[in-house]
Structures are given as C-alpha cells and as structure tokens.
N, CA, C and O atoms as CSV, one atom per row, in Angstrom:
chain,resi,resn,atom,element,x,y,z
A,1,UNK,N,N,33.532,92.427,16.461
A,1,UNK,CA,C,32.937,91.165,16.861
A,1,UNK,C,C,33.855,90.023,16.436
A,1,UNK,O,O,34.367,89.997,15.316
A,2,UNK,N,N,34.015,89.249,17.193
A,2,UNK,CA,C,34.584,87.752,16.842
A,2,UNK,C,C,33.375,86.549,16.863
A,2,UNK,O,O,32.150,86.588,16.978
A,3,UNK,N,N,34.542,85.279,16.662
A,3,UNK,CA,C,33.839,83.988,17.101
A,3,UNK,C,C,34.246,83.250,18.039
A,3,UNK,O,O,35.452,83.016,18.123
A,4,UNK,N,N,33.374,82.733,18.927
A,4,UNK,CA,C,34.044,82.108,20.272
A,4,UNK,C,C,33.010,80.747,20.141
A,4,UNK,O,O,31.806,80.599,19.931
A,5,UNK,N,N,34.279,79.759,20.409
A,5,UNK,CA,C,33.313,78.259,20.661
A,5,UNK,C,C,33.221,77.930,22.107
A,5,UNK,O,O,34.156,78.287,22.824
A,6,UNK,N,N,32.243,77.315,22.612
A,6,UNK,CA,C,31.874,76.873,23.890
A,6,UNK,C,C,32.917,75.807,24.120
A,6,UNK,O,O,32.931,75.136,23.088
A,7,UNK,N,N,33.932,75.256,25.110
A,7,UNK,CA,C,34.266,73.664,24.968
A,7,UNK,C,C,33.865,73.269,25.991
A,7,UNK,O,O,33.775,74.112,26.883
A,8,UNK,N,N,33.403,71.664,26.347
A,8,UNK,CA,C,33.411,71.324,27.317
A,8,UNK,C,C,33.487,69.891,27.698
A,8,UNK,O,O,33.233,69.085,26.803
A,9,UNK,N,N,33.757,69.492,28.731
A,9,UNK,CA,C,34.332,68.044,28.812
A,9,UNK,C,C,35.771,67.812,28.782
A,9,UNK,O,O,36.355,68.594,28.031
A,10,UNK,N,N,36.841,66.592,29.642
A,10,UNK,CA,C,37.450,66.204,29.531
A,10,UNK,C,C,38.812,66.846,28.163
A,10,UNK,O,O,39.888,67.442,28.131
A,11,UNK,N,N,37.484,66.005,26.932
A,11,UNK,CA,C,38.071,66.410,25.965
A,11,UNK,C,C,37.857,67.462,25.047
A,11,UNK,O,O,37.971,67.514,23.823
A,12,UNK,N,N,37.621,68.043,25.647
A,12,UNK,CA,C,37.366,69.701,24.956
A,12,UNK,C,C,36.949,70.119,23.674
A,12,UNK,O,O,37.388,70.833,22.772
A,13,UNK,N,N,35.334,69.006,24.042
A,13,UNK,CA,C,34.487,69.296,22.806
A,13,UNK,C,C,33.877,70.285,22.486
A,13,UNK,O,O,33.373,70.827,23.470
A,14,UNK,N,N,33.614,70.955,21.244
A,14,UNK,CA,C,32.608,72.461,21.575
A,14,UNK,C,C,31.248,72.011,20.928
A,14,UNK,O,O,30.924,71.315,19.966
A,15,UNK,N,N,30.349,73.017,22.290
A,15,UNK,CA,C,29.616,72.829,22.053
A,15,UNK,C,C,28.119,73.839,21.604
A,15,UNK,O,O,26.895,73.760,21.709
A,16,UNK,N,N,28.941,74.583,21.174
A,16,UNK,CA,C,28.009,76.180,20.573
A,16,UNK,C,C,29.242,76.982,20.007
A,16,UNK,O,O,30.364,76.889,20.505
A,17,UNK,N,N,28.960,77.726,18.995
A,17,UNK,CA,C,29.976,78.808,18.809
A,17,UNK,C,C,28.740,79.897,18.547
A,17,UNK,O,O,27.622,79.835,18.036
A,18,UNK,N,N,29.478,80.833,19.120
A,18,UNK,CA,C,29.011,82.422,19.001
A,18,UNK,C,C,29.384,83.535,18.544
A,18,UNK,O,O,30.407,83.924,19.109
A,19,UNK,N,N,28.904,84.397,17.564
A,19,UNK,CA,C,29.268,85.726,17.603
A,19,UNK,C,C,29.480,86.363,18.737
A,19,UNK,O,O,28.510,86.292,19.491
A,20,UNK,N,N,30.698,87.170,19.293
A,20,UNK,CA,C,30.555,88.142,19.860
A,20,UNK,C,C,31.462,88.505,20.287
A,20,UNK,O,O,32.457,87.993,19.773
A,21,UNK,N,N,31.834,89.861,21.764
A,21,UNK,CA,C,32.667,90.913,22.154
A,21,UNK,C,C,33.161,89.902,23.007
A,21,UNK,O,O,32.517,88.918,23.371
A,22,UNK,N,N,34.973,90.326,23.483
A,22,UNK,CA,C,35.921,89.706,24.307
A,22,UNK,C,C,35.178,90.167,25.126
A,22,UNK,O,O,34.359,89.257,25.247
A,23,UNK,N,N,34.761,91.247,26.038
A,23,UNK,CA,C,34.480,91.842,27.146
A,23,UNK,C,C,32.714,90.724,27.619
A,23,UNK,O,O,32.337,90.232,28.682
A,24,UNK,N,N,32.182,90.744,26.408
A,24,UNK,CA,C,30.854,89.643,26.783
A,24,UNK,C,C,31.086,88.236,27.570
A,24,UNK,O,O,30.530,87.651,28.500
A,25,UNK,N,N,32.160,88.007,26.742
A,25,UNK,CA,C,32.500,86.737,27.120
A,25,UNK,C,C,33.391,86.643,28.820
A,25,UNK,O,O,33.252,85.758,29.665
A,26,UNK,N,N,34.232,87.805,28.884
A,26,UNK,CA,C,34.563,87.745,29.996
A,26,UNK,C,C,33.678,88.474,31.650
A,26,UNK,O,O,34.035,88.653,32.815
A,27,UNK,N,N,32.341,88.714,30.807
A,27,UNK,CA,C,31.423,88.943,31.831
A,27,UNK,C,C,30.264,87.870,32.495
A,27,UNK,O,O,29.208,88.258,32.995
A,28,UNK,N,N,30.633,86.615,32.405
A,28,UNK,CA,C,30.319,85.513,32.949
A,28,UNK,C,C,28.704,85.200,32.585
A,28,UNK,O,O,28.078,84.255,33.066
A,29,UNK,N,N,28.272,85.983,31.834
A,29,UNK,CA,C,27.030,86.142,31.354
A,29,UNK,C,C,26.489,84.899,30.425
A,29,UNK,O,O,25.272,84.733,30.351
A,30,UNK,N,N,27.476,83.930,29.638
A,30,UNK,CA,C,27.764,82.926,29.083
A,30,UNK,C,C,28.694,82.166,30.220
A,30,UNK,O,O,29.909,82.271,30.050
A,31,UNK,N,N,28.311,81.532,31.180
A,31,UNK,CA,C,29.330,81.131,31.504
A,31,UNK,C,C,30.727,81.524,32.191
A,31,UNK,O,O,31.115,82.685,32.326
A,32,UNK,N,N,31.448,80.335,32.619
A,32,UNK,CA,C,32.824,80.863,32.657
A,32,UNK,C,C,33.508,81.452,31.180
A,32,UNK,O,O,33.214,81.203,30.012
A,33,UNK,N,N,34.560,82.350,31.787
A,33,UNK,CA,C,35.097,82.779,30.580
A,33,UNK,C,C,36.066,81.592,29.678
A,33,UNK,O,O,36.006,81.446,28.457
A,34,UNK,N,N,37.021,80.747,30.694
A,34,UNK,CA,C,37.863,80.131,30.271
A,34,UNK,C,C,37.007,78.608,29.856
A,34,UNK,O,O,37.496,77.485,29.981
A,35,UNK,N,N,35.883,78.866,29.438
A,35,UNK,CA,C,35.600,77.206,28.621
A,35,UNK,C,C,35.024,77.898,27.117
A,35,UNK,O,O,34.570,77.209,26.203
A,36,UNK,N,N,35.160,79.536,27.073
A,36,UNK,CA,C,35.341,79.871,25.474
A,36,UNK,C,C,36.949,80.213,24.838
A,36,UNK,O,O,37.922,80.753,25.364
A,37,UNK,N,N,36.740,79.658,23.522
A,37,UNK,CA,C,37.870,80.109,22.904
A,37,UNK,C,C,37.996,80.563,21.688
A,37,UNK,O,O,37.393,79.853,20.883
A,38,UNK,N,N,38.573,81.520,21.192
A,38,UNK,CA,C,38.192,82.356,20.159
A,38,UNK,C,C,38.806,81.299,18.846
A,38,UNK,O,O,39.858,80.672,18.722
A,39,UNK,N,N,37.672,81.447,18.036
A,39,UNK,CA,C,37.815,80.587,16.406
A,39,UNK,C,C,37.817,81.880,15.201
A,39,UNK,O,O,37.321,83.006,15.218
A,40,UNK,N,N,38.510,81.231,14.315
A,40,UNK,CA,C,38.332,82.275,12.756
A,40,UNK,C,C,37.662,81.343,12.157
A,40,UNK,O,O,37.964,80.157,12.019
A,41,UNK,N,N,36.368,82.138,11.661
A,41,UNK,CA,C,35.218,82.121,10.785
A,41,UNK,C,C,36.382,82.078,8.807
A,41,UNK,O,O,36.113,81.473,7.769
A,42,UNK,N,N,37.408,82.880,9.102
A,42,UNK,CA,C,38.097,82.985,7.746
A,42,UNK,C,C,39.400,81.814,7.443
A,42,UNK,O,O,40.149,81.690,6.475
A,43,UNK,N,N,39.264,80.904,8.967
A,43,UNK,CA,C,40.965,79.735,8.979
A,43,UNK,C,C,39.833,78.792,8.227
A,43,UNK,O,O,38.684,79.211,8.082
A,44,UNK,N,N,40.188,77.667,7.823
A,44,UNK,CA,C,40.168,76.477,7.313
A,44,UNK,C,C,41.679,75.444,7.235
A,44,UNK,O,O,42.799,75.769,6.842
A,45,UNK,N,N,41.413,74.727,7.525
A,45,UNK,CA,C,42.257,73.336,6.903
A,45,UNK,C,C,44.203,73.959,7.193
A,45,UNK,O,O,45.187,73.320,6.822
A,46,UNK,N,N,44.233,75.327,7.933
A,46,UNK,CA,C,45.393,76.175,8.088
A,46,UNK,C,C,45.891,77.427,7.714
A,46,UNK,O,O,46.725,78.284,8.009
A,47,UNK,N,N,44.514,76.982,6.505
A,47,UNK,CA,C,45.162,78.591,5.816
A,47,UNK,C,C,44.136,79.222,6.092
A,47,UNK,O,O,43.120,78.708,6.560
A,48,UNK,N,N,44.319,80.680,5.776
A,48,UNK,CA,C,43.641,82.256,6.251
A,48,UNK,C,C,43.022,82.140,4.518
A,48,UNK,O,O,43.606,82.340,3.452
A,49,UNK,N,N,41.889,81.814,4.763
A,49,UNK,CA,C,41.256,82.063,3.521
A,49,UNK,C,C,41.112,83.905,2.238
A,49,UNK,O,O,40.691,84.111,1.100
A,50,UNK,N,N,41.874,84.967,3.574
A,50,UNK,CA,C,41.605,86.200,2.715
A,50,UNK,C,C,42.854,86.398,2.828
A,50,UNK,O,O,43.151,87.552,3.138
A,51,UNK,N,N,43.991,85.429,2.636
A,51,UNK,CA,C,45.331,85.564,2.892
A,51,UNK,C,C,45.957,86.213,4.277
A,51,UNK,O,O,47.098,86.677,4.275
A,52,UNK,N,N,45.311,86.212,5.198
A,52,UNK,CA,C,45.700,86.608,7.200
A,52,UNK,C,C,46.334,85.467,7.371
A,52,UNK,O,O,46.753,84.616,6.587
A,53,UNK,N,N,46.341,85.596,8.683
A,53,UNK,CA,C,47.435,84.695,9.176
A,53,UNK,C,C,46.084,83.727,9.866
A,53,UNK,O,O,45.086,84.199,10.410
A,54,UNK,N,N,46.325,82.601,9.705
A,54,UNK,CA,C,45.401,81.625,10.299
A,54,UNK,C,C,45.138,81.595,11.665
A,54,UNK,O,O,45.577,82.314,12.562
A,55,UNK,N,N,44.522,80.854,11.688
A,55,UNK,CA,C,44.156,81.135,13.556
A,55,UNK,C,C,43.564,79.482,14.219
A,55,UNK,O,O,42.464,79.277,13.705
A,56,UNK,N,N,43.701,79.073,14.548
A,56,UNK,CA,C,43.785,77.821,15.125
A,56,UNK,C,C,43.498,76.337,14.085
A,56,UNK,O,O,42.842,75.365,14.461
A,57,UNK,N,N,44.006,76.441,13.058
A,57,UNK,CA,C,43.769,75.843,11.871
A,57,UNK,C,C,42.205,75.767,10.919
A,57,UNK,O,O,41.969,75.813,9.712
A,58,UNK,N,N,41.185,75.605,12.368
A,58,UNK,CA,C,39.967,75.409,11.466
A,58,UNK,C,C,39.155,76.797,12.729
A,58,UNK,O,O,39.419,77.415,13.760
A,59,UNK,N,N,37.752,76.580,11.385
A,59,UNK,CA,C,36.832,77.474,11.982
A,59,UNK,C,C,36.049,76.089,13.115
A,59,UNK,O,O,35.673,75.073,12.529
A,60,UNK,N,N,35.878,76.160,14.562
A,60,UNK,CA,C,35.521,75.297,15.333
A,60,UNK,C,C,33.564,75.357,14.623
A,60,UNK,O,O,33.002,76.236,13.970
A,61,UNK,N,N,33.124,74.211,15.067
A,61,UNK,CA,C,31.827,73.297,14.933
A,61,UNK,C,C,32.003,72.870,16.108
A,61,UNK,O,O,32.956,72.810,16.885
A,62,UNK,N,N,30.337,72.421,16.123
A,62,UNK,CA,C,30.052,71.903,17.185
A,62,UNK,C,C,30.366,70.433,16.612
A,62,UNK,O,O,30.272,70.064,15.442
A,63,UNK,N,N,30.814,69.592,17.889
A,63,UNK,CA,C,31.102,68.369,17.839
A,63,UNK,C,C,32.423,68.255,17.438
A,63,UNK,O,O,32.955,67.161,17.251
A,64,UNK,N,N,33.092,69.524,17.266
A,64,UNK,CA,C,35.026,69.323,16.908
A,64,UNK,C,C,35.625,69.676,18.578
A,64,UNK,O,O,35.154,69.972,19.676
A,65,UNK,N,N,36.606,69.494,18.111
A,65,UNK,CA,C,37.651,69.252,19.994
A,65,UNK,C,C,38.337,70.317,19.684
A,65,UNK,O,O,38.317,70.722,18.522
A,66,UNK,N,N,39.143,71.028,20.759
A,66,UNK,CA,C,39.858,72.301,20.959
A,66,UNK,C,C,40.775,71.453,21.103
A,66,UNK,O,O,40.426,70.553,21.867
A,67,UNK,N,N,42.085,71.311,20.591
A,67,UNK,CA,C,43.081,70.916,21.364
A,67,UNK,C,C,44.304,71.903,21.594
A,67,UNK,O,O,44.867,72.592,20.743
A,68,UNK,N,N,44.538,71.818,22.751
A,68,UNK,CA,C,45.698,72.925,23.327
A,68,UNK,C,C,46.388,72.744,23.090
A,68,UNK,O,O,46.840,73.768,22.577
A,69,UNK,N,N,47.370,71.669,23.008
A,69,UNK,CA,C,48.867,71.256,22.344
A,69,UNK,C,C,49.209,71.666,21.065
A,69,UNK,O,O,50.351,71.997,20.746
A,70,UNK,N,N,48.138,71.650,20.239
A,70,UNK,CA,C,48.460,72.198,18.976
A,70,UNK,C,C,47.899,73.071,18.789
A,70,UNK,O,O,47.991,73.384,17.602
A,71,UNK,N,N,46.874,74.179,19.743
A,71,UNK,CA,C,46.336,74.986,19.479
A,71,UNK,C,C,45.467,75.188,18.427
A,71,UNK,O,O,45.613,76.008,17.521
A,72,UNK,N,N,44.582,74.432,18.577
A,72,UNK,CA,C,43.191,74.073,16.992
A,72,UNK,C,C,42.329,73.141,17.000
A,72,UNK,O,O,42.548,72.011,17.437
A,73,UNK,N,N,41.746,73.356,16.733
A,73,UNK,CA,C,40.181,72.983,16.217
A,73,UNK,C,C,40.046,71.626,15.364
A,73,UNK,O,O,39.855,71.773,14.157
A,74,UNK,N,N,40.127,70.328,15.872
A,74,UNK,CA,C,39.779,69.169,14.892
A,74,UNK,C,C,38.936,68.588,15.079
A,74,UNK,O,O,38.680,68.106,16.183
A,75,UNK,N,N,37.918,68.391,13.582
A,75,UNK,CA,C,36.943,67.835,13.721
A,75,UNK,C,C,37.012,65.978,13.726
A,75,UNK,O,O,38.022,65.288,13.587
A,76,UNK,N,N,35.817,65.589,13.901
A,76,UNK,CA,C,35.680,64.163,14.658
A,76,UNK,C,C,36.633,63.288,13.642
A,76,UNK,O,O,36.986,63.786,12.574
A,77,UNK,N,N,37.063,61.856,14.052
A,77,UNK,CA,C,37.606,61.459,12.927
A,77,UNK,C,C,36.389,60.546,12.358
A,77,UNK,O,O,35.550,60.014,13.085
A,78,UNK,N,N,36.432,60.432,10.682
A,78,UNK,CA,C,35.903,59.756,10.178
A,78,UNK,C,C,35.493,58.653,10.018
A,78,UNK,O,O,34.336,58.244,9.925
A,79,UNK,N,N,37.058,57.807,9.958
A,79,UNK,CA,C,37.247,56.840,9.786
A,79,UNK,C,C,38.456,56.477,10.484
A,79,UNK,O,O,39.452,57.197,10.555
A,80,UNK,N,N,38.278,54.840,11.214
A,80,UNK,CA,C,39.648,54.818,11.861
A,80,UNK,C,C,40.718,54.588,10.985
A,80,UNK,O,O,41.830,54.857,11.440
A,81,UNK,N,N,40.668,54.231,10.038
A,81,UNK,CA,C,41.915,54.291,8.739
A,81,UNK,C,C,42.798,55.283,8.886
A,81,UNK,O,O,44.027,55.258,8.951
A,82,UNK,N,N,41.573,56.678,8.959
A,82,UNK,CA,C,41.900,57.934,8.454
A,82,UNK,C,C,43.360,58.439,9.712
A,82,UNK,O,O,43.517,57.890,10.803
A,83,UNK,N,N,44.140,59.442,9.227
A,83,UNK,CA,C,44.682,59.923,9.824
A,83,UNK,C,C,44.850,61.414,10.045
A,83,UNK,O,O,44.973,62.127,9.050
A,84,UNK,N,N,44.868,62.005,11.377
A,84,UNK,CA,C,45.399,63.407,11.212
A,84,UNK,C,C,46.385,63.950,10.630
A,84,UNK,O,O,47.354,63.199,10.513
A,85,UNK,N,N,46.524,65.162,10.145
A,85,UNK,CA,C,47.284,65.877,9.529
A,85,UNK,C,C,47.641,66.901,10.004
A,85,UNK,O,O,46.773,67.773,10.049
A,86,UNK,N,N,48.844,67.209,10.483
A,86,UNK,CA,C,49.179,67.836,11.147
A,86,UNK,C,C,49.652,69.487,10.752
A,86,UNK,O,O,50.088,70.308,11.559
A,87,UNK,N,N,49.466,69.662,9.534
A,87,UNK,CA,C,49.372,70.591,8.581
A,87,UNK,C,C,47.819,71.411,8.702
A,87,UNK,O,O,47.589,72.573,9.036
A,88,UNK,N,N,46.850,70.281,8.278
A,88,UNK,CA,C,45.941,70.980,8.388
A,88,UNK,C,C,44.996,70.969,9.379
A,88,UNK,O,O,43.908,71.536,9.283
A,89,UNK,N,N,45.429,70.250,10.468
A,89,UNK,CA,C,44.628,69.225,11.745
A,89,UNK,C,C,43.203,69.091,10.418
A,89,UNK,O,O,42.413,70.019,10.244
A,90,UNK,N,N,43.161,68.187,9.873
A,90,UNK,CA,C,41.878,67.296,9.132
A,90,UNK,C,C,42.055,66.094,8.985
A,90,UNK,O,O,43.241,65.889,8.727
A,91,UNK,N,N,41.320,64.955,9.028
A,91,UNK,CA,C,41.848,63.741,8.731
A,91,UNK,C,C,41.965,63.772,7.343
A,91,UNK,O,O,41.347,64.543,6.608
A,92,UNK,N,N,43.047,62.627,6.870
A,92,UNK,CA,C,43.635,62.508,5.684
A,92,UNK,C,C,43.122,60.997,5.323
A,92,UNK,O,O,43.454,60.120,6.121
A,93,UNK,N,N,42.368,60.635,4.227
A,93,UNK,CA,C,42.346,59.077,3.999
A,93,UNK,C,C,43.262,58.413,3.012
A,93,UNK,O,O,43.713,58.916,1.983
A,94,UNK,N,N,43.512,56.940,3.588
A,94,UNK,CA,C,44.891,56.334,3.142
A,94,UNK,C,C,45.081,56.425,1.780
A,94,UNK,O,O,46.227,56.563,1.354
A,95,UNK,N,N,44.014,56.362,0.927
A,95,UNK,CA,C,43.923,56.907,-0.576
A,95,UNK,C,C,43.747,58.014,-0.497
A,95,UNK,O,O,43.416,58.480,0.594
A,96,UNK,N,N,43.919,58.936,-1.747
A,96,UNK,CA,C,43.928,60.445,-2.324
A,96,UNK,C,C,42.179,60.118,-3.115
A,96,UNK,O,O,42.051,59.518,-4.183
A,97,UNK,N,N,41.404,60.484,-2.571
A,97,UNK,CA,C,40.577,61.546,-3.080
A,97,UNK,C,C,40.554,61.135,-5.056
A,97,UNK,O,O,41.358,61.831,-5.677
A,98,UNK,N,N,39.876,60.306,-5.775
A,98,UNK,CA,C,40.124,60.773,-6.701
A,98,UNK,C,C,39.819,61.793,-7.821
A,98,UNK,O,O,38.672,62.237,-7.775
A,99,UNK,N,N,40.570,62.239,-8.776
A,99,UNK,CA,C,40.616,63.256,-9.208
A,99,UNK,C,C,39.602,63.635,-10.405
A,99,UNK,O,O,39.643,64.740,-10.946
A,100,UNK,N,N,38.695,62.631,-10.772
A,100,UNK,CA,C,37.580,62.685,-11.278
A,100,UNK,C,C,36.016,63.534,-11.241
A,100,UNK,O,O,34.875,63.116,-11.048
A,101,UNK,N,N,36.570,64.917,-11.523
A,101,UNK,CA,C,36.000,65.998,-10.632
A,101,UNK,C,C,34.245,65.180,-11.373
A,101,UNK,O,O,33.414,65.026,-10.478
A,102,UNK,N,N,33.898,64.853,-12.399
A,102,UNK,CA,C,32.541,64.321,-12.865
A,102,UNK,C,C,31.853,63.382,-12.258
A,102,UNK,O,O,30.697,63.086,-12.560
A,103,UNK,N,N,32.701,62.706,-11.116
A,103,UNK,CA,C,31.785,61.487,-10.384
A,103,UNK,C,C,31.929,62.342,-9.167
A,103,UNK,O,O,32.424,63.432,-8.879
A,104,UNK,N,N,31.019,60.977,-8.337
A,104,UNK,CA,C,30.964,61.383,-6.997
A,104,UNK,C,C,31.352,60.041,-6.360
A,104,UNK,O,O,31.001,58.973,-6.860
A,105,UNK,N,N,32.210,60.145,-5.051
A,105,UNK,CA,C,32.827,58.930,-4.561
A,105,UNK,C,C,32.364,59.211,-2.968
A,105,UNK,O,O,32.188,60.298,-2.419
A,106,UNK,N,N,32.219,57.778,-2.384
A,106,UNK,CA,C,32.302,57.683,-0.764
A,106,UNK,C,C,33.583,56.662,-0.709
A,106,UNK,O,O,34.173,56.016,-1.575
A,107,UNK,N,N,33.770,56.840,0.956
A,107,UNK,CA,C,34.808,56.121,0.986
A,107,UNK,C,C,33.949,54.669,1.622
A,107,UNK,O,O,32.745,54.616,1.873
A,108,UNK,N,N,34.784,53.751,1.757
A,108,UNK,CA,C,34.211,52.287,1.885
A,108,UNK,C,C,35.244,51.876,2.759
A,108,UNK,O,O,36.379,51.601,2.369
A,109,UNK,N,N,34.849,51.828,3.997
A,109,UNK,CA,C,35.942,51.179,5.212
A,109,UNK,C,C,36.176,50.484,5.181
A,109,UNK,O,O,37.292,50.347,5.682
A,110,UNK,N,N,35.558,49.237,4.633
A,110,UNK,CA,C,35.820,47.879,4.388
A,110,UNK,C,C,36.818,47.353,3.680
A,110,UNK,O,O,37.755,46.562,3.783
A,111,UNK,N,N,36.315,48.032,2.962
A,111,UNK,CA,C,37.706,47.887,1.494
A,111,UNK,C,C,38.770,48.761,1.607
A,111,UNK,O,O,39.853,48.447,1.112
A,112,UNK,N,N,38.634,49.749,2.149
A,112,UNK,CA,C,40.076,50.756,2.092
A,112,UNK,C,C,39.984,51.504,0.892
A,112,UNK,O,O,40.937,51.910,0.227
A,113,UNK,N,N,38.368,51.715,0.575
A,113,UNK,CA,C,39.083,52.155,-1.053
A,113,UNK,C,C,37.687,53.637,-1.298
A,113,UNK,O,O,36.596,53.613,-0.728
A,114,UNK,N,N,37.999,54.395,-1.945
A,114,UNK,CA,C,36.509,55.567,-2.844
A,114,UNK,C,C,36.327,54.309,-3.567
A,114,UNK,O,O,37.079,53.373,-3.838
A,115,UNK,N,N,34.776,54.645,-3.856
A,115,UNK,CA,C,33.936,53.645,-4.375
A,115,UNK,C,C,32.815,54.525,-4.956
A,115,UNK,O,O,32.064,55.047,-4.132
A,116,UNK,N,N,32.596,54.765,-6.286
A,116,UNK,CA,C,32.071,55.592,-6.801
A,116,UNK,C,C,30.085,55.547,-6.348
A,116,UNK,O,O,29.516,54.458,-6.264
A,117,UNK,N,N,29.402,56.744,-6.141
A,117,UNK,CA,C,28.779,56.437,-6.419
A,117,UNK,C,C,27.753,56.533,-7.557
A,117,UNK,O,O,28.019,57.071,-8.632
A,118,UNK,N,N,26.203,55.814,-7.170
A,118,UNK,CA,C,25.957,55.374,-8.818
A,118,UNK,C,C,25.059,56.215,-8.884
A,118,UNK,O,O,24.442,56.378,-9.936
C-alpha cells in the first residue's frame, strides 16, 4: 500500500490523500488517474525520516500544492515575509526560531519578529 494525494486546480492543490494500490488508482474508480500523485507518509522537510531516500520533500496535506518543477509537496505560505526553502520546500522565517526550548513564541508580521507568548 502507498499514499496518493488528490490535486486539483490550476495550481495543483491537494485535496484528499489516500491509502492505497497503484493498480486502484489507475482503475478510474477515484477519478482520473493523472490528478493522483504518490506522497511518503516517512519524507518530511526532505529527509526520509527511517533514513530512505526521500520522496517529494514532504508528506502532501490537504491544502499543500504539488509542484512539478521541483517535484514536491509545499505547504501554504505563512507569512508573506516568509520564504521558501528550497532544501526543504518549507517556508523559512526572516528570523531563526528562537532557541529557548522553555517558552513558547508566535511570529508577529507586523513587527518581523517571535514574540513570546504569555
């Protein structure tokens, strides 16, 4: 068994992912075959989480885009600040995340800045 995401639209949003057989999917029973595309449940952020070889950078969600050029799965962007990463197709924000594993931070668009919260 695999995972296959639905895409659809223009921009090749998905919009269901499913368990199941290549042969299911190419029996039109779901659909056309060519608006599924197979996702790893084990990729994240690029890497093969059980050390495999990754597979389209992320595991697809609904509401992330397929993109063909780079072959992967990116989810929505956050923030327009934010930027893709082309490493891990994830957005990256213009600050690092800080390293204060004891708080908890959001980011604040306004300001450009994590802003702890209380």
């Amino acid at each position: 068994m695999a995972h296959f995401a639905e895409i659809s639209g223009s921009n090749n949003t998905v919009v269901r992912v499913i368990v199941s057989e290549q042969d299911f999917i190419n029996s039109g029973k779901v659909g056309d075959s060519f608006n599924w595309v197979q996702t790893s449940y084990n990729t994240s952020c690029g890497v093969h989480t059980k050390g495999g070889t990754p597979f389209r950078k992320n595991y697809a969600g609904v509401g992330m885009t397929y993109d063909e050029d780079r072959d992967a799965f990116i989810p929505p962007k956050p923030f327009d600040s934010w930027t893709l990463n082309e490493d891990t197709c994830q957005y990256d924000s213009p600050v690092a995340y800080p390293d204060d594993i004891e708080k908890i931070y959001h980011w604040n668009e306004d300001n450009g800045a994590w802003e702890e919260v209380e």
